[in-house]
N, C-alpha and C positions, 0 to 999 in steps of 0.2 A: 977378209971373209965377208960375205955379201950376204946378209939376212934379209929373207924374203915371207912378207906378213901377207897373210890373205885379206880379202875386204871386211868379210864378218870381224875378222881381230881388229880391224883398222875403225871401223865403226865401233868398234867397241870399249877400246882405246878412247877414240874421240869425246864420245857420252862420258865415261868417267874425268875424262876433263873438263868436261862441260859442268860434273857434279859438284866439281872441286871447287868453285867459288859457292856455287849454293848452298855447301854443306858447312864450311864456313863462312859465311852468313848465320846458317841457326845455330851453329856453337857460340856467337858473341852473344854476351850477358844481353838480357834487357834493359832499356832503361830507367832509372827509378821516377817514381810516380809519386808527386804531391797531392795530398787530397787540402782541397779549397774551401772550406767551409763559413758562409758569411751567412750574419741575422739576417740585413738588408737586402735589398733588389740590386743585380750588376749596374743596373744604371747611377744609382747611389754610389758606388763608390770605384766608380770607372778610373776616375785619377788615385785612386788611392791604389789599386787593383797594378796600376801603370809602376807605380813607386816601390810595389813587392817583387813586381819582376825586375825592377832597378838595383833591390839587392839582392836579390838572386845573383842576379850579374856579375855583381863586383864580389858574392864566392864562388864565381865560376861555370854558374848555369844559367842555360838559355833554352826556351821552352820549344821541346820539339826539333832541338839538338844534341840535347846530353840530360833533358829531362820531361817526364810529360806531368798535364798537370790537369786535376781530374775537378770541376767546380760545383759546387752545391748552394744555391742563393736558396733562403728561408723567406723573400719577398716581405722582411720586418713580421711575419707569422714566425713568432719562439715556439709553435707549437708542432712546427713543424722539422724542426731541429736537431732532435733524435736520432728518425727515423732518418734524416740526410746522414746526419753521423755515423750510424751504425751500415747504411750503404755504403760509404768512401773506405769505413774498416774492411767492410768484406769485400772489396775491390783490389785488397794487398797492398796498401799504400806506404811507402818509405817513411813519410810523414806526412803529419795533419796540420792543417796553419786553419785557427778559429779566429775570426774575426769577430768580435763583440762578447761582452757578457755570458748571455745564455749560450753561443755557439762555443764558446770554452768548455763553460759547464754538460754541456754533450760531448762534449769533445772527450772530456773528463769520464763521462759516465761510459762511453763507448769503448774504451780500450785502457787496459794499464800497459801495454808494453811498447805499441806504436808511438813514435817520440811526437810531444804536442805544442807546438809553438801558438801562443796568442799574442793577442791585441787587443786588448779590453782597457773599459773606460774606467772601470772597478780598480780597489785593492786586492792585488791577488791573495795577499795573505786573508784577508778579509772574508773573501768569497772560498776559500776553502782551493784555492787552485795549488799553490805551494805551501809550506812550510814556513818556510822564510824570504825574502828577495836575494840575498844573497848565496844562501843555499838550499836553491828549490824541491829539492827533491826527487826522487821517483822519474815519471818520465816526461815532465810537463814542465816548460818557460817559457817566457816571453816578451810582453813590452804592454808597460802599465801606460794611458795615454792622459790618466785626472781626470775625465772628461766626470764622472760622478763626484769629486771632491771638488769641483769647482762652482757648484750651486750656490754657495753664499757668496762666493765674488762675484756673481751674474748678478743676484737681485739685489749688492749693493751698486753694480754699476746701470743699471735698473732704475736704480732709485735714486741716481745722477742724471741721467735720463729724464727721466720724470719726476723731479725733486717736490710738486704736489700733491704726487700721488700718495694717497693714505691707506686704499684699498690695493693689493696687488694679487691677479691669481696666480697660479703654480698647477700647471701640469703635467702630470707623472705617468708613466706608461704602468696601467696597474701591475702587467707581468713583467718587468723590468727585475734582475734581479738586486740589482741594485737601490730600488724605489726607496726603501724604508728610510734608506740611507741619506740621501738627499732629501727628502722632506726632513726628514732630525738637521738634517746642518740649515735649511733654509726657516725653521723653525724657530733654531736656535739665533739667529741673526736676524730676525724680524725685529724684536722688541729693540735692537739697537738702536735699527733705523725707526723705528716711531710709526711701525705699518703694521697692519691687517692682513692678512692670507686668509685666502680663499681657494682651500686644497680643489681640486679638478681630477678626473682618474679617465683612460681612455685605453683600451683593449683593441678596439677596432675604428677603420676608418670611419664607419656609420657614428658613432661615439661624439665627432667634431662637434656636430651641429649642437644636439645638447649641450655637450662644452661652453661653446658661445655663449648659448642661450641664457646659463647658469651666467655665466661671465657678466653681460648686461645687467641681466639683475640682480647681482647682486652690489651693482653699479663697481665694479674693479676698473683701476684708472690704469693698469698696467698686466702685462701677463708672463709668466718667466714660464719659455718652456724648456723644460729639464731633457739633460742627456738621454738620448734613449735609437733605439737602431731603428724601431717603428715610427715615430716620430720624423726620422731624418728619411725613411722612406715616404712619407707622405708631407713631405715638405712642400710641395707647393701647395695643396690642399690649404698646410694650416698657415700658408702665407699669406692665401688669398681670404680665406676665413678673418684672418686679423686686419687685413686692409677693407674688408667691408663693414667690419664692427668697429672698424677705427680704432682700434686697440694697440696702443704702441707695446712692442712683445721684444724679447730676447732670447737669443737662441743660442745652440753649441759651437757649430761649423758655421764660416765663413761661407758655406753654399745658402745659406737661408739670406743674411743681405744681399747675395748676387741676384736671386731672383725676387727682391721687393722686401725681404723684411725690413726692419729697423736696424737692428746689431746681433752681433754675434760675440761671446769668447770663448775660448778655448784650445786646447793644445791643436798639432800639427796631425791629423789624419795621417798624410801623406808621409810624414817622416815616421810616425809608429812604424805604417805598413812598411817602409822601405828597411827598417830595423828589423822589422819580422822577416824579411824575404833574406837578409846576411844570415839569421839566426836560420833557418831551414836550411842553407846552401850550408854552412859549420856544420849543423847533425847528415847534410847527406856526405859527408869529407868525414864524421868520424865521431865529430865529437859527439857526448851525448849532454842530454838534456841538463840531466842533473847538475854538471861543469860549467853550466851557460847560466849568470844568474839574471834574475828578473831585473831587468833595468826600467826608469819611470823618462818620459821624452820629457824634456825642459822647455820647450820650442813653443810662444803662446800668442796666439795671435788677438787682437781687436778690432774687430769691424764696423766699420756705421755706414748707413745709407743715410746721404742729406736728401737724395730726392722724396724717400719716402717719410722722412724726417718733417719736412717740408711741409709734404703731405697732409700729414697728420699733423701739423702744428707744432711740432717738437724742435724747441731752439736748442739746439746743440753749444754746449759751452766750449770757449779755449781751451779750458785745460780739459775735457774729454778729446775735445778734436787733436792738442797735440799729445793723447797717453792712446790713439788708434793706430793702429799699426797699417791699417788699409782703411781710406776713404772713396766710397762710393758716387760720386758725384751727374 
């Protein structure tokens, strides 16, 4: 038998075939959506940034394949940190990954149910993010990196560094929320070594110069500048600041001797972030937060610059040059 369609059915036919892949198209799910939330400027922590999408990777996802990923830099302004937070919530984000301190603690204040992964230099238990390390809680974990428990091992390798020095400053990002904290432990390990502090406090980048200024006079032979996200955003400022005061200074990250400081110590940037992007790719697979405890990175690096070393007159001993992990030369 011989069925015979007319052209309107034949066209009409056609269009519904044509509907048939568009229409699913909009029945597949969306993709989920990471909200990015960092203290710092994306230039600050570009390789670090690289290392979260590294673990993403390895549970699964790749940005703009199987997930999108929404970013909020606070340009080292904590003040502006809320109000990114409380945008990326009302954006419907699967999860939130806080880089630093205060971008936890918004992270924190912004949502209870959106799962929250960080990467803070703090104690989580400390700063009120979990419960415990082990059994975080509620809907918030992530990756402790020391970067604020490490202030006394700075201004004693500081004070190897500069084994004359008697006067040493210390600057602290006043809105740090960690600040109190490391000034008590850098406090507490002064009189060991047989030195002076000369607390320093800095909000803004206008802030340096005064810093300095304080610094000469109050003749400090050494400067330790303390963990902090503002701090690491205006890091060349205070690198160049300490090469014209001639100030031999110490810092967190390995990025401050790459561009002229003296030294650096402290944990792995790069491996926190990359440990936070596994932990985000685990809660978009299923897991939740609370199952995932807060792990601390062991990963510590030591840097010196001999050129600026040099520079500034600073003889660097054997046994500091063989307990560095990277030498600058």
């Amino acid at each position: 038998m011989t069925v015979t369609i007319g052209r309107r059915e034949l066209l009409a036919a056609l269009g519904g075939a044509a509907a048939w892949p568009l229409a699913a198209r909009a029945q597949q799910p969306a993709m989920p959506a990471i909200g990015v939330l960092i203290g710092p400027s994306r230039n600050t922590v570009a390789e670090a940034l690289v290392a979260f999408h590294r673990g993403l990777n390895e549970a699964g996802y790749v940005e703009g394949q199987n997930v999108v990923i929404e970013y909020r830099f606070a340009d080292g302004q904590s003040d502006r940190l809320p109000a990114l937070a409380a945008d990326l919530v009302n954006r419907g984000i699967a999860v939130l990954f806080a880089g630093a301190n205060a971008a936890a603690l918004a992270a924190k204040a912004a949502t209870t149910t959106i799962p929250v992964v960080f990467a803070i230099g703090a104690d989580p238990v400390q700063l009120g993010l979990v419960t415990s390390l082990n059994r975080p809680g509620g809907n918030i974990t992530g990756i402790a990196f020391f970067a604020n428990q490490l202030e006394a091992k700075r201004l004693g390798l500081l004070h190897e560094l500069v084994p004359k020095a008697t006067t040493i400053g210390v600057l602290i990002e006043a809105n740090n929320p960690g600040g109190e904290t490391q000034l008590r432990d850098v406090q507490e390990a002064a009189p060991r070594l047989g030195v002076q502090l000369v607390v320093l406090r800095a909000n803004v980048e206008s802030d340096f110069a005064p810093v300095f200024a304080t610094l000469v006079q109050q003749r400090a032979e050494a400067l330790l500048v303390c963990s902090s996200p503002f701090f690491h955003s205006w890091r060349e400022q205070l690198v160049a600041l300490a090469a014209r005061h001639a100030v031999p200074a110490i810092y967190e990250w390995r990025d401050f001797p790459v561009i002229g400081g003296l030294a650096s110590y402290g944990t792995s940037l790069t491996d926190a972030f990359r440990q936070a992007g596994v932990y985000a790719g685990r809660i978009l697979n299923g897991t939740k937060p609370a199952d995932l405890p807060s792990v601390q990175t062991i990963k510590f690096e030591f840097v010196i610059n001999l050129r600026t070393a040099k520079a500034l007159g600073v003889k660097i001993s054997d046994n500091l040059l063989s307990l560095a992990d990277e030498v600058i030369e």
